[in-house]
C-alpha positions in Angstrom: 83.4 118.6 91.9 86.1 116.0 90.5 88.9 115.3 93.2 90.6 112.1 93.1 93.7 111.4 95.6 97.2 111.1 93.3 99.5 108.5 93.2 102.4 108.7 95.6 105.1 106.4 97.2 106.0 105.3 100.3 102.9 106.2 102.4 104.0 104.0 105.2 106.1 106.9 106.1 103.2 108.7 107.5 100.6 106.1 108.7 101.8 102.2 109.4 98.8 101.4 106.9 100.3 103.4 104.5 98.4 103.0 100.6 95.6 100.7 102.5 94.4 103.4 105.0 94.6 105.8 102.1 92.4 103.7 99.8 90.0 102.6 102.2 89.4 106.3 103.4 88.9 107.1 99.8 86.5 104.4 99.3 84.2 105.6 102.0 84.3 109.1 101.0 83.4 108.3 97.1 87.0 109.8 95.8 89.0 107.8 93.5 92.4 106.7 94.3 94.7 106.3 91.9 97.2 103.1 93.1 100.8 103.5 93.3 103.4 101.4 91.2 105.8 102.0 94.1 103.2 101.8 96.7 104.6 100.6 100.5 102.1 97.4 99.6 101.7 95.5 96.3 99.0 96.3 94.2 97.1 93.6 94.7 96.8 94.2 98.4 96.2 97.7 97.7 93.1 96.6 95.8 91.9 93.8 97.9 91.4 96.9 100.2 89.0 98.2 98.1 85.1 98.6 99.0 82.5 97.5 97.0 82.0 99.8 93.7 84.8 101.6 94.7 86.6 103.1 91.8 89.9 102.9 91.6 93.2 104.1 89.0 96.5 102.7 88.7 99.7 104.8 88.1 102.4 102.8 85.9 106.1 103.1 86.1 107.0 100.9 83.3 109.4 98.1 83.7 112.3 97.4 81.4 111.0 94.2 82.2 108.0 94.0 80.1 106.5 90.7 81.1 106.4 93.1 84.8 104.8 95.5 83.3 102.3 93.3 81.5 101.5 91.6 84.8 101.0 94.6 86.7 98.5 95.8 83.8 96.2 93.4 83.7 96.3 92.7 87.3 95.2 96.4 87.5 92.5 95.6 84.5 91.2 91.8 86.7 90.8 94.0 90.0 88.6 96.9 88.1 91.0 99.6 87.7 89.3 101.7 85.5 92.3 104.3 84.4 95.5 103.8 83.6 98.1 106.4 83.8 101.5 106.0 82.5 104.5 107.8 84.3 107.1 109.0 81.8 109.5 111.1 84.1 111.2 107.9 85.2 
């Protein structure tokens, strides 16, 4: 059935590995993970955690800086993110 694991921040709170431990138990299990913008680690070492094949999404808070957000975007796209989900509550 579809189950991915959901965005949330701060994961360090719960496991010194925080996002990483989260994404790589995903990635062995086959669930997609959908990466944090306000992740305890950057996205990009978020995503250099990632197994082979493993598919992964990115959760977006926008930036008022938009040359941020346009970084984080395609760095998402260049590392295979295949979903993009933009957060509008912030």
């Amino acid at each position: 059935f579809p189950l991915y694991v959901t965005a949330t921040a701060m994961g360090k709170l719960a496991d010194p590995a925080g996002e990483i431990a989260i994404n790589q138990a995903c990635g062995e299990q086959d669930v997609i993970y959908m990466v944090p913008t306000l992740g305890s680690y950057g996205l990009e070492e978020i995503l250099s955690s990632s197994i082979p094949g493993q598919t992964n999404w990115f959760q977006l808070y926008v930036n008022p800086d938009r040359n941020i957000t346009k970084r984080l975007v395609q760095t998402a796209e260049q590392r295979g993110c295949k979903g993009l989900f933009v957060t509008v509550d912030a």
